[in-house]
Jmol script that loads the backbone (N, CA, C; Angstrom):
load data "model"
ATOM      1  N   UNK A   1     -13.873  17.843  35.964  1.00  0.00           N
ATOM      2  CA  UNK A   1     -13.737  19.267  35.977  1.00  0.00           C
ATOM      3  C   UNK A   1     -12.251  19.640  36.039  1.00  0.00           C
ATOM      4  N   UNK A   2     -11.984  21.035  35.830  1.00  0.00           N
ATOM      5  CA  UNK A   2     -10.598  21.167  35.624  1.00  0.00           C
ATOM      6  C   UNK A   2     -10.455  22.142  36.918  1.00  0.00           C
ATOM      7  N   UNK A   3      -9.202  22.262  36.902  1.00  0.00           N
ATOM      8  CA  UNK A   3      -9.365  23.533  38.133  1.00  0.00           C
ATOM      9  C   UNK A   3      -7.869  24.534  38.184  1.00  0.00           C
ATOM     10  N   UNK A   4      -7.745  25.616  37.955  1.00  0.00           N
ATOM     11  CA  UNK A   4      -6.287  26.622  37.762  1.00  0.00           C
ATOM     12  C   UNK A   4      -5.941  26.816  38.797  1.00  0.00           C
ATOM     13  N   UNK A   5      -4.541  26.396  38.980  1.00  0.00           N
ATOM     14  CA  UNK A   5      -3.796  26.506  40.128  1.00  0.00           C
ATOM     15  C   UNK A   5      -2.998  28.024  40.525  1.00  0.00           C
ATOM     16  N   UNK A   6      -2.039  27.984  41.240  1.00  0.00           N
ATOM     17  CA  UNK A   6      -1.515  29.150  41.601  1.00  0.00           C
ATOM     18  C   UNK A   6      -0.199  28.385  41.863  1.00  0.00           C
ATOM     19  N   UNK A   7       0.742  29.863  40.920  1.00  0.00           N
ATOM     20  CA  UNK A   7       2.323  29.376  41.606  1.00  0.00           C
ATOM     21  C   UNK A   7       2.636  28.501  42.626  1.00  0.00           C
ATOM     22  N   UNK A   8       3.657  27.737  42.678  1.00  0.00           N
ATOM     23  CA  UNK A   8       3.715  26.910  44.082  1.00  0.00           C
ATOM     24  C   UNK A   8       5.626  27.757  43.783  1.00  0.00           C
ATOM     25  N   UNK A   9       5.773  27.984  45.381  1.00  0.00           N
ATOM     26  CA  UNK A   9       7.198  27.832  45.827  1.00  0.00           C
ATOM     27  C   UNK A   9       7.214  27.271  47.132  1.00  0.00           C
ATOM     28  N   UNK A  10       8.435  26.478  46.705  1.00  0.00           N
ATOM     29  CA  UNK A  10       8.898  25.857  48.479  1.00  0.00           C
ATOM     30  C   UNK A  10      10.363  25.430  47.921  1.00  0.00           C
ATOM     31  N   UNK A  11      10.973  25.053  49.412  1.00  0.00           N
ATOM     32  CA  UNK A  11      12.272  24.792  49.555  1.00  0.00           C
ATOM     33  C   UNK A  11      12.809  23.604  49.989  1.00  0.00           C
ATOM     34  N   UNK A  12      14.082  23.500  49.602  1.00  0.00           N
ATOM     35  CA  UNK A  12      14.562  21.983  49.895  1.00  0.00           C
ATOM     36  C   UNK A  12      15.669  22.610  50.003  1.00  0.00           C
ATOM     37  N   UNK A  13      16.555  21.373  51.226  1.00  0.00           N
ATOM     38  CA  UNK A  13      17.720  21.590  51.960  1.00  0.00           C
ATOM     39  C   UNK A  13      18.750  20.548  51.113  1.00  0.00           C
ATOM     40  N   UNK A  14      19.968  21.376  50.941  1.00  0.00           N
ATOM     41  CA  UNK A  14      20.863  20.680  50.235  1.00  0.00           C
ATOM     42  C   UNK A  14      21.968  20.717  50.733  1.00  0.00           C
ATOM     43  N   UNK A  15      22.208  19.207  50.773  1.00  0.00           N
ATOM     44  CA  UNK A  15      24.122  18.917  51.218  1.00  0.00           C
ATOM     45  C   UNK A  15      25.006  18.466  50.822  1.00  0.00           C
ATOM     46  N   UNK A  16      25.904  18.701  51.072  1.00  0.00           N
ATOM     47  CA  UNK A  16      27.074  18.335  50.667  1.00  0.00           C
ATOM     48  C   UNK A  16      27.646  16.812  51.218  1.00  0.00           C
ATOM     49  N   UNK A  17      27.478  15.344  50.706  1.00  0.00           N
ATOM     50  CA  UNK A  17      27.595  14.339  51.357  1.00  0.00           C
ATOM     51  C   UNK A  17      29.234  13.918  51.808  1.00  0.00           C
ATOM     52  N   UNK A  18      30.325  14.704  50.377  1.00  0.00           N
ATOM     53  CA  UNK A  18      31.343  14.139  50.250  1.00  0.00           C
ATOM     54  C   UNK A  18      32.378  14.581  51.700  1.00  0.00           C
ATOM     55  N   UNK A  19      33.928  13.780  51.078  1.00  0.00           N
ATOM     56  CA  UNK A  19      34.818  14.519  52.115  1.00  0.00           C
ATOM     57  C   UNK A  19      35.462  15.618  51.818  1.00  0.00           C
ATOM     58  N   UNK A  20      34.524  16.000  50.352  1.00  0.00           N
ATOM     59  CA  UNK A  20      35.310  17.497  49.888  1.00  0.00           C
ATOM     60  C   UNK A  20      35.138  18.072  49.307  1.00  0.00           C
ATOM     61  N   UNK A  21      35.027  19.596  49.034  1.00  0.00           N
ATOM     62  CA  UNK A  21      34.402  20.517  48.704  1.00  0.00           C
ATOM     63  C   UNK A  21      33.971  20.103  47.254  1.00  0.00           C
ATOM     64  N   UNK A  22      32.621  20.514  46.969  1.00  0.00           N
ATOM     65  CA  UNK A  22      32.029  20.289  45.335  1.00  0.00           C
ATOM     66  C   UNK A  22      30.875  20.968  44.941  1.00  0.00           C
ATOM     67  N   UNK A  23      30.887  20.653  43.803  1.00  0.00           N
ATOM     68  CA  UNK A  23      30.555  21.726  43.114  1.00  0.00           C
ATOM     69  C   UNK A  23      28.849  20.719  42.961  1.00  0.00           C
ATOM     70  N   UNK A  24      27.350  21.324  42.921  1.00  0.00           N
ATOM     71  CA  UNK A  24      26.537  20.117  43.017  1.00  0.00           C
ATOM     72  C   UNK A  24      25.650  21.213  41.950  1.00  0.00           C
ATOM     73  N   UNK A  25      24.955  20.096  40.834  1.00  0.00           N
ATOM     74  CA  UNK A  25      24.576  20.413  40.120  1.00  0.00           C
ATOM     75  C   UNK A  25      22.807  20.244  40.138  1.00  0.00           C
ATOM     76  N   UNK A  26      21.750  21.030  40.643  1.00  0.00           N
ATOM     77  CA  UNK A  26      20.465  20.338  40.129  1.00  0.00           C
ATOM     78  C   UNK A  26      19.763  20.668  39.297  1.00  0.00           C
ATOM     79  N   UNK A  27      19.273  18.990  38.633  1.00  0.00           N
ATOM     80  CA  UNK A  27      18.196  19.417  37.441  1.00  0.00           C
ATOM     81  C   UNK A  27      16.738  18.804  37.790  1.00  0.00           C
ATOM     82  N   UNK A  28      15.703  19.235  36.917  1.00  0.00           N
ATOM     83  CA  UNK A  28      14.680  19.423  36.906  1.00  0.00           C
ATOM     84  C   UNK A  28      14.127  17.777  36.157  1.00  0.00           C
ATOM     85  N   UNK A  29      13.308  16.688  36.533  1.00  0.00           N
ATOM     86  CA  UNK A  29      12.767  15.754  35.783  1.00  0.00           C
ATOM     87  C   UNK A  29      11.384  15.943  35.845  1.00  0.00           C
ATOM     88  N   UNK A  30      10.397  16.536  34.739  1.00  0.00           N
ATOM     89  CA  UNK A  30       9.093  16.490  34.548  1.00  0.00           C
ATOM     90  C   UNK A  30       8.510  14.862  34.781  1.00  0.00           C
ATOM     91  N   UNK A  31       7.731  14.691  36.124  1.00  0.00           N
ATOM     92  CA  UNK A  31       6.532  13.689  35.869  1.00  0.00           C
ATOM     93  C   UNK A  31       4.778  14.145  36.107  1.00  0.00           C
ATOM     94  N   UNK A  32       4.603  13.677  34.945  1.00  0.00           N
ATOM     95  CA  UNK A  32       3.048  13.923  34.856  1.00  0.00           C
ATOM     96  C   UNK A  32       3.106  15.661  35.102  1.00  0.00           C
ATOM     97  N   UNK A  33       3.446  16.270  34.658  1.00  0.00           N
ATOM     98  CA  UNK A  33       3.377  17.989  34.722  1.00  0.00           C
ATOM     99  C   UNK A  33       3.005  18.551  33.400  1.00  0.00           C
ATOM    100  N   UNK A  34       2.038  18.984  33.269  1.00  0.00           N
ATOM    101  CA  UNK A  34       1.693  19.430  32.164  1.00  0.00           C
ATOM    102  C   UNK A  34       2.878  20.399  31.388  1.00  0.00           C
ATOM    103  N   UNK A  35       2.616  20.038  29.909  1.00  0.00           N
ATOM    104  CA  UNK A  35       3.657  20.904  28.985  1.00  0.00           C
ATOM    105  C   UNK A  35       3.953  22.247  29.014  1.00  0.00           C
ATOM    106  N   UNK A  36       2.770  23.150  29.945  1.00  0.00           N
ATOM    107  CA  UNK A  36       3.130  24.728  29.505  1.00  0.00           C
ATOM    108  C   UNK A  36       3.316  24.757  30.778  1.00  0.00           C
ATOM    109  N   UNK A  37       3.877  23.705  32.188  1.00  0.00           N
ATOM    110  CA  UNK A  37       3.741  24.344  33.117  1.00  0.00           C
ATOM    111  C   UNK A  37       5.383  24.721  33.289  1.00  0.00           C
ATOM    112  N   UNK A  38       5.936  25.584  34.122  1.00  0.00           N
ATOM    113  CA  UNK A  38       7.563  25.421  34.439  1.00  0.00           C
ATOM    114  C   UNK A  38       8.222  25.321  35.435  1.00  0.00           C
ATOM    115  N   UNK A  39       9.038  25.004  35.841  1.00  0.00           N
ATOM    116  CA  UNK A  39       9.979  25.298  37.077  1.00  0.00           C
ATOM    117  C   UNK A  39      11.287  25.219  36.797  1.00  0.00           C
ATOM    118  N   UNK A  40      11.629  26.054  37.654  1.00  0.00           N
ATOM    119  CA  UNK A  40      12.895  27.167  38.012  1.00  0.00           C
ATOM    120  C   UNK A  40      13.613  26.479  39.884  1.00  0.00           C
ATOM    121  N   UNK A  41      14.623  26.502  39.639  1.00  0.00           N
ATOM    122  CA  UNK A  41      15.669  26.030  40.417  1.00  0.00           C
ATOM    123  C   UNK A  41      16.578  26.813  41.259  1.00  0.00           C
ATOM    124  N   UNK A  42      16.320  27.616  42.551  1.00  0.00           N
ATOM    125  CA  UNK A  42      17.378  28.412  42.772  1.00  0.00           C
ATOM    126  C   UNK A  42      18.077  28.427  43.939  1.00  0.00           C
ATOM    127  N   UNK A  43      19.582  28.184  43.735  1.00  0.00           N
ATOM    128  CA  UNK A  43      20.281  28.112  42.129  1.00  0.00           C
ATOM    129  C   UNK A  43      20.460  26.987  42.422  1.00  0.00           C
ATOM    130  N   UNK A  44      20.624  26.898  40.830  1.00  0.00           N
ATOM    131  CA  UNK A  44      20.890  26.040  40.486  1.00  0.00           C
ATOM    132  C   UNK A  44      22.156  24.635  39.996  1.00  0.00           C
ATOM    133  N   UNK A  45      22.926  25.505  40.618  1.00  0.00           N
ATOM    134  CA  UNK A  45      24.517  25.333  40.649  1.00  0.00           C
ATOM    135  C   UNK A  45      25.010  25.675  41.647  1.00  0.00           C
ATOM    136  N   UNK A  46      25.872  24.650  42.929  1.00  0.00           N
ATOM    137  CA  UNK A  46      25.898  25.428  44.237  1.00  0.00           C
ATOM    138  C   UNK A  46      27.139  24.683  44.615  1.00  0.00           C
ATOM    139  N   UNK A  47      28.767  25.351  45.122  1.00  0.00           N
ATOM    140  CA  UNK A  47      30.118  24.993  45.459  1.00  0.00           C
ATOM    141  C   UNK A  47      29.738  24.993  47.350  1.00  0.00           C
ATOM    142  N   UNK A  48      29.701  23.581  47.578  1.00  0.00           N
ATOM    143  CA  UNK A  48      29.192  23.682  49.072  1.00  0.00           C
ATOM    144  C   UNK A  48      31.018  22.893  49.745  1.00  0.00           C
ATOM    145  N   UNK A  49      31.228  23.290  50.663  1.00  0.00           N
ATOM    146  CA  UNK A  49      32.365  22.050  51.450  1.00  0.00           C
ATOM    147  C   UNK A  49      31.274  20.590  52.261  1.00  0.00           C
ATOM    148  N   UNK A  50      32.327  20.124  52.550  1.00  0.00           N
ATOM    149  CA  UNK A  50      32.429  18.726  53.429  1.00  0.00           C
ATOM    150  C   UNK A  50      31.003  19.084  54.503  1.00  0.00           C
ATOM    151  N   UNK A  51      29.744  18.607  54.356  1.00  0.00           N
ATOM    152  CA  UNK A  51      28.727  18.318  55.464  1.00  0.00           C
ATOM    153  C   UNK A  51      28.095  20.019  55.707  1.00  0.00           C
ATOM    154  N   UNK A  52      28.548  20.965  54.231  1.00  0.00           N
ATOM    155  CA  UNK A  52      27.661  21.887  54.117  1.00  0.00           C
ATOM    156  C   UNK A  52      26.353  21.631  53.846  1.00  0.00           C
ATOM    157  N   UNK A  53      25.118  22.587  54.550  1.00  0.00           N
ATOM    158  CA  UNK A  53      24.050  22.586  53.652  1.00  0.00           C
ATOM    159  C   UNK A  53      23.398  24.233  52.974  1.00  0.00           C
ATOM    160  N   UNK A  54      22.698  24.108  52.297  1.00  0.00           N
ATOM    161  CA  UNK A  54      22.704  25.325  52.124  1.00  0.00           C
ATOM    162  C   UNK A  54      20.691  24.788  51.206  1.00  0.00           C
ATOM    163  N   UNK A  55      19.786  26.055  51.399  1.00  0.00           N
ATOM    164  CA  UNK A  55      18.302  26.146  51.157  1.00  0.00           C
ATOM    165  C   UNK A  55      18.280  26.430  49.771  1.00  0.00           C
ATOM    166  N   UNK A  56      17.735  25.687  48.932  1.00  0.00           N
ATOM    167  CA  UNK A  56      17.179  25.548  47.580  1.00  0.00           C
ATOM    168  C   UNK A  56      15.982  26.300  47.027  1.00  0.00           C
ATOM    169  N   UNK A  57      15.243  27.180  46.249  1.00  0.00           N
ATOM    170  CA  UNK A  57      14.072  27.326  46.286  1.00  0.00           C
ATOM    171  C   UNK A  57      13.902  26.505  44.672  1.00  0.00           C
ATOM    172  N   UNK A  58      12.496  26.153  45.043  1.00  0.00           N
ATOM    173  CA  UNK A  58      12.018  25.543  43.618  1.00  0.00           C
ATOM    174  C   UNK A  58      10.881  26.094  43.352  1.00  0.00           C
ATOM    175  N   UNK A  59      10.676  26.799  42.075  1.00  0.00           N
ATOM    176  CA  UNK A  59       9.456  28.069  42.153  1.00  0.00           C
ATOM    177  C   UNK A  59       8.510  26.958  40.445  1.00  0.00           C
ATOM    178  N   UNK A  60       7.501  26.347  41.019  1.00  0.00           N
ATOM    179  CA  UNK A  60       6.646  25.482  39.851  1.00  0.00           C
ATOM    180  C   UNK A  60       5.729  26.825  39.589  1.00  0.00           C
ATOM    181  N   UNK A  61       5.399  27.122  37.772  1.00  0.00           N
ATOM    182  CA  UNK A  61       5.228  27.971  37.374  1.00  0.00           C
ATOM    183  C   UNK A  61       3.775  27.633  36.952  1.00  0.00           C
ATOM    184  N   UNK A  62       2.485  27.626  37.174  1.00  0.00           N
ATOM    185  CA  UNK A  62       1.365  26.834  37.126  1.00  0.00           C
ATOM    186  C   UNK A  62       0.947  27.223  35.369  1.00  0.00           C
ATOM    187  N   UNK A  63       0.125  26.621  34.720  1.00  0.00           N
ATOM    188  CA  UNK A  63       0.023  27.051  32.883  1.00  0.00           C
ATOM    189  C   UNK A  63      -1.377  27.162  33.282  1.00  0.00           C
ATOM    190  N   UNK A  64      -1.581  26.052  31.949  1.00  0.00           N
ATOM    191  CA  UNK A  64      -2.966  25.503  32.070  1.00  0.00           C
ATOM    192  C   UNK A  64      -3.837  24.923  33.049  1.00  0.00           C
ATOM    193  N   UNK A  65      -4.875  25.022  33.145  1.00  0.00           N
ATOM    194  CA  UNK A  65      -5.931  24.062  34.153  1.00  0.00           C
ATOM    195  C   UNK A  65      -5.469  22.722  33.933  1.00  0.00           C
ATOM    196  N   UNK A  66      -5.431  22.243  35.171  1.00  0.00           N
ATOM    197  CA  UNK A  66      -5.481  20.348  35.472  1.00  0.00           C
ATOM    198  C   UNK A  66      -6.599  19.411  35.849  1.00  0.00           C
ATOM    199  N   UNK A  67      -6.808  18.510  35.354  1.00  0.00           N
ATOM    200  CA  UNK A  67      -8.188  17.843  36.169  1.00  0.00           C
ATOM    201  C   UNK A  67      -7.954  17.530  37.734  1.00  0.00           C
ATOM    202  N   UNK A  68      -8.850  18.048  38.363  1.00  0.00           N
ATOM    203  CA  UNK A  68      -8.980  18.016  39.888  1.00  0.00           C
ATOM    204  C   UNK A  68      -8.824  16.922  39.904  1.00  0.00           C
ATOM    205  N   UNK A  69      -8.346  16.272  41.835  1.00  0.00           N
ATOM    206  CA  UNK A  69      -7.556  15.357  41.889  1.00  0.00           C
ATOM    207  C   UNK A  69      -6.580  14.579  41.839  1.00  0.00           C
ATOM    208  N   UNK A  70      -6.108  15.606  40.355  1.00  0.00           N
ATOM    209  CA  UNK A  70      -4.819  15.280  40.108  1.00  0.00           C
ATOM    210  C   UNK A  70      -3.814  15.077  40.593  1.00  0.00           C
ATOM    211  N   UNK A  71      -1.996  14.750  40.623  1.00  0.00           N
ATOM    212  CA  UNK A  71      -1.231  15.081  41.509  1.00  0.00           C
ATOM    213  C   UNK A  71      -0.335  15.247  40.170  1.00  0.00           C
ATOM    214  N   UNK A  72       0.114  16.090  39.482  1.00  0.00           N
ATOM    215  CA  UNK A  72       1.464  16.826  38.792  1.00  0.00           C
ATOM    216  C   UNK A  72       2.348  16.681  39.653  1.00  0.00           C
ATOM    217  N   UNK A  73       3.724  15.918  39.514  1.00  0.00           N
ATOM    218  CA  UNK A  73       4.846  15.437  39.657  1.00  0.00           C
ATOM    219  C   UNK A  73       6.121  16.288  39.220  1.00  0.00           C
ATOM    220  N   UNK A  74       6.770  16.866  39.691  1.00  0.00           N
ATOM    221  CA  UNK A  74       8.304  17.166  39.400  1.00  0.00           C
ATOM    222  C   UNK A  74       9.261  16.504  40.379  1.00  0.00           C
ATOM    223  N   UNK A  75      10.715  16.235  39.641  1.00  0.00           N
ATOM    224  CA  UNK A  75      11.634  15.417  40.788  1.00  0.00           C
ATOM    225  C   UNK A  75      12.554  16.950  40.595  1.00  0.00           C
ATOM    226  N   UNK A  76      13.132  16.947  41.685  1.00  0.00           N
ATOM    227  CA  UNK A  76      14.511  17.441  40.963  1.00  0.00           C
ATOM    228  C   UNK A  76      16.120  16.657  41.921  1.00  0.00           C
ATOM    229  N   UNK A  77      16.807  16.940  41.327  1.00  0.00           N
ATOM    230  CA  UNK A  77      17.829  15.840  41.490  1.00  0.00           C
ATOM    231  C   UNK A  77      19.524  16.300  41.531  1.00  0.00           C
ATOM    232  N   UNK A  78      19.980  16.195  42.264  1.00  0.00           N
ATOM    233  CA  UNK A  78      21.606  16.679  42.614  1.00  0.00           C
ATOM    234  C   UNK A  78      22.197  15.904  42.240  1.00  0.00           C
ATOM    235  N   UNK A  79      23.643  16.346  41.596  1.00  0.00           N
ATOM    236  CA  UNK A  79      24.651  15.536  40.974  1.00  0.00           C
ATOM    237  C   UNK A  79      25.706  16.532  41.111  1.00  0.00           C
ATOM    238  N   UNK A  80      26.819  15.651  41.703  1.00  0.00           N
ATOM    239  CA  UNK A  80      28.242  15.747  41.363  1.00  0.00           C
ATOM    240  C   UNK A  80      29.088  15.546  40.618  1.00  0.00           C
ATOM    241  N   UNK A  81      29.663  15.841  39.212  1.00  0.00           N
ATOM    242  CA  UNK A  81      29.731  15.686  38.033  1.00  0.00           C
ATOM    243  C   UNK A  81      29.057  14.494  37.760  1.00  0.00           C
ATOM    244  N   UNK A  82      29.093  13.154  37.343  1.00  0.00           N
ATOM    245  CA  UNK A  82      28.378  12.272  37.123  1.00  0.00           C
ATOM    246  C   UNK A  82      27.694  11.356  38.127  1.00  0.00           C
ATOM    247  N   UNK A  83      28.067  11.877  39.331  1.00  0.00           N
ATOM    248  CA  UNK A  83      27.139  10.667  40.653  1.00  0.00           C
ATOM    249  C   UNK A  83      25.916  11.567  40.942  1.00  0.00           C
ATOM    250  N   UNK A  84      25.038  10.498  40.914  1.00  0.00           N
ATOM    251  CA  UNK A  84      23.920  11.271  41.654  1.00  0.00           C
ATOM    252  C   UNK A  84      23.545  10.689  43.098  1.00  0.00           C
ATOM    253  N   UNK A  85      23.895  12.291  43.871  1.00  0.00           N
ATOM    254  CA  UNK A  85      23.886  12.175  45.159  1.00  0.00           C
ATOM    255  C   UNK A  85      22.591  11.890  45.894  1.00  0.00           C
ATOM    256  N   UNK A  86      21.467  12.158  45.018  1.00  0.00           N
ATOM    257  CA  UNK A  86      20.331  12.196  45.874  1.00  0.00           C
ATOM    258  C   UNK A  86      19.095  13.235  44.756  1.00  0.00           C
ATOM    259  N   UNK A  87      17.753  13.341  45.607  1.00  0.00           N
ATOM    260  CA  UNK A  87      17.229  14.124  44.966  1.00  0.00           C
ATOM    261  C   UNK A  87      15.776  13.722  45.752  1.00  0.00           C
ATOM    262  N   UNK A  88      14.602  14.352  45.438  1.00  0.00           N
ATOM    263  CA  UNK A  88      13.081  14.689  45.714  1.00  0.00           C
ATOM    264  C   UNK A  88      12.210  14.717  44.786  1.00  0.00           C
ATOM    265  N   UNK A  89      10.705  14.399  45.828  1.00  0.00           N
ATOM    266  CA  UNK A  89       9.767  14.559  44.462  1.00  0.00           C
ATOM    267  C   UNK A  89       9.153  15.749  44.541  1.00  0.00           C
ATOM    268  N   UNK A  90       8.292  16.230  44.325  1.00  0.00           N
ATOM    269  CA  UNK A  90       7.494  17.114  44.537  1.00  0.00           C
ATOM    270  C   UNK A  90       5.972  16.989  43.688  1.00  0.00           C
ATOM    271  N   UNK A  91       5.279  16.803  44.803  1.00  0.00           N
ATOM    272  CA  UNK A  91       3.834  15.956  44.196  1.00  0.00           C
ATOM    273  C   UNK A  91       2.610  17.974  44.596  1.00  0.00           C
ATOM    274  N   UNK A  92       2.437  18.120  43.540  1.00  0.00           N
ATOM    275  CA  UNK A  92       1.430  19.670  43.618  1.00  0.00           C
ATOM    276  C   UNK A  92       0.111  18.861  43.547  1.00  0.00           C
ATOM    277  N   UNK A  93      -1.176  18.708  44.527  1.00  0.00           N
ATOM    278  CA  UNK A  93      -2.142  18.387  44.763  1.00  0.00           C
ATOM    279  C   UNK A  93      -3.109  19.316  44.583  1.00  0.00           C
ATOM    280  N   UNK A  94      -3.775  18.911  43.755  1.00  0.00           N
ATOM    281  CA  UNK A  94      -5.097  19.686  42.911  1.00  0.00           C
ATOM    282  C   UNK A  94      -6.095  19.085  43.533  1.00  0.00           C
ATOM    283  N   UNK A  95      -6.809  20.080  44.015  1.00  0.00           N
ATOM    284  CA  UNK A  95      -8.088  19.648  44.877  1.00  0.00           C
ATOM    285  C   UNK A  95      -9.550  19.390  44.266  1.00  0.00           C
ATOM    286  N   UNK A  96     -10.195  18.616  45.163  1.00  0.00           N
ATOM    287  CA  UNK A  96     -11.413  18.089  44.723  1.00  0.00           C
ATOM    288  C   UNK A  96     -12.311  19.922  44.730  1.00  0.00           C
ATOM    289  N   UNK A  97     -13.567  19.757  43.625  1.00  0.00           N
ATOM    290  CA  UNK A  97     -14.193  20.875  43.690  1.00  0.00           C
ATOM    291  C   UNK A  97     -15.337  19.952  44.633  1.00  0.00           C
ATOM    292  N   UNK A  98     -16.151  20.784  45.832  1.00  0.00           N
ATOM    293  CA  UNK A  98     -16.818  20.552  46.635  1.00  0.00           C
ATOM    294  C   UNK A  98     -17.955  21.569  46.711  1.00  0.00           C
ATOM    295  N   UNK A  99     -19.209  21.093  46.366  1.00  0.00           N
ATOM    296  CA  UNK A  99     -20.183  22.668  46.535  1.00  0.00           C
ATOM    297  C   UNK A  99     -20.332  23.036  47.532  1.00  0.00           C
ATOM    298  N   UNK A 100     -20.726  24.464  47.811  1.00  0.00           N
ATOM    299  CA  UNK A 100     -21.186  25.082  48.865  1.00  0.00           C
ATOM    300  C   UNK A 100     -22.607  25.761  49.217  1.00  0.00           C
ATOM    301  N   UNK A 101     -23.182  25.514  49.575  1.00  0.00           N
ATOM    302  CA  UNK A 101     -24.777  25.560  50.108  1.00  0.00           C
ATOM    303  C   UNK A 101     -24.961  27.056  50.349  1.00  0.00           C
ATOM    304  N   UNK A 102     -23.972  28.450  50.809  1.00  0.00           N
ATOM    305  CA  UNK A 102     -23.830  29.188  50.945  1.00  0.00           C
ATOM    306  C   UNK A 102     -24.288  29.376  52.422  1.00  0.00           C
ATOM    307  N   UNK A 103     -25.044  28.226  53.613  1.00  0.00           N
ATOM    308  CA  UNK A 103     -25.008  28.384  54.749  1.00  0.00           C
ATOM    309  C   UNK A 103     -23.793  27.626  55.736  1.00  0.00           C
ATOM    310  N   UNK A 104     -23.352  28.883  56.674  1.00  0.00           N
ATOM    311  CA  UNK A 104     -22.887  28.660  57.482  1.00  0.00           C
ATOM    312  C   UNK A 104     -23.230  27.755  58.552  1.00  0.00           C
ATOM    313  N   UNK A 105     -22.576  26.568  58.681  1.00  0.00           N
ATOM    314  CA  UNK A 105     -22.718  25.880  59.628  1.00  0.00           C
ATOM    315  C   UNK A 105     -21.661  25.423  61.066  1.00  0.00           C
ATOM    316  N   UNK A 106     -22.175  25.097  62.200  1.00  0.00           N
ATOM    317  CA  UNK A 106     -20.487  25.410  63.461  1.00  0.00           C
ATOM    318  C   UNK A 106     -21.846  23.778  63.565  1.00  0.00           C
ATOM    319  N   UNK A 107     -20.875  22.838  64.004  1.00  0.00           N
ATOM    320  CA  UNK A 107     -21.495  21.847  64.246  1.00  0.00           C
ATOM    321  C   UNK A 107     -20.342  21.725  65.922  1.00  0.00           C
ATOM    322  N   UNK A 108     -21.324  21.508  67.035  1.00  0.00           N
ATOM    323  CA  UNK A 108     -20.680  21.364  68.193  1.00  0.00           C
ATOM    324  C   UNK A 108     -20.585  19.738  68.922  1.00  0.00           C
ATOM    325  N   UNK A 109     -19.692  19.366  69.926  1.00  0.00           N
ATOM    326  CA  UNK A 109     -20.660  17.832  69.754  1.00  0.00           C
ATOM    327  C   UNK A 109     -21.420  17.781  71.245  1.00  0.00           C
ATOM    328  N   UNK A 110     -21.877  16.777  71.032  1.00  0.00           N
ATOM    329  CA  UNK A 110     -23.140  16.829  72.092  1.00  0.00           C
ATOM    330  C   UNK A 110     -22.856  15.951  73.117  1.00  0.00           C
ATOM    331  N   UNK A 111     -23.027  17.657  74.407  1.00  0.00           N
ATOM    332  CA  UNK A 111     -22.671  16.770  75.921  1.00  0.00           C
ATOM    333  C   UNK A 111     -24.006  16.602  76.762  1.00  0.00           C
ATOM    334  N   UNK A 112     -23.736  15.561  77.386  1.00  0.00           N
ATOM    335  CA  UNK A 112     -24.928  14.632  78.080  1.00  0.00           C
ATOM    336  C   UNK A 112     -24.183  15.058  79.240  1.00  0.00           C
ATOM    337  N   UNK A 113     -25.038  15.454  80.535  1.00  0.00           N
ATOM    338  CA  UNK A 113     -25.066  15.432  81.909  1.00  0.00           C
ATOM    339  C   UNK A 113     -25.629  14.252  82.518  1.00  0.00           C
TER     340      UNK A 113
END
end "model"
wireframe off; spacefill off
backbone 0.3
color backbone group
């Protein structure tokens, strides 16, 4: 079965490793993410000093339906002109479909005197 997701945003903390001010660049590496899906980086270009950090948002733009279960993959990844300092994955978890009986149930557990 397939199942349509909803926007995902969340954030990642970014630092500055060197002994001096720079300029840090991140990009986006698609794994296993479907073709019409997108993400956006903000920002995406960030002049931090020596043992700055400063909050990232990464906004995944959901397309098409995915087969449940799935896990769609994006990395994204910091660089200082050509070193790469570091970077993350970001795994979006598509859930199992589970039926529902339409009764409410409170299950309590059972005390013995």
């Amino acid at each position: 079965m397939m199942a349509q997701l909803f926007n995902t945003v969340t954030t990642i903390e970014l630092a500055n490793p060197l002994a001096t001010a720079a300029s840090i660049n991140l990009t986006v590496r698609r794994i296993d993410l479907p073709a019409d899906w997108t993400v956006d980086v903000s920002p995406a270009q960030t002049t931090l000093n020596p043992g700055q950090q400063t909050t990232v948002m990464v906004t995944i733009n959901a397309g098409s339906p995915v087969e449940e279960g799935s896990r769609p993959m994006v990395a994204v990844k910091g660089n200082i002109g050509s070193q790469l300092i570091g970077g993350v994955t970001l795994d979006i978890l598509v859930p199992d479909y589970r039926p529902f009986d339409g009764l409410l149930r409170v299950f309590l557990p059972d005390v013995v005197k």
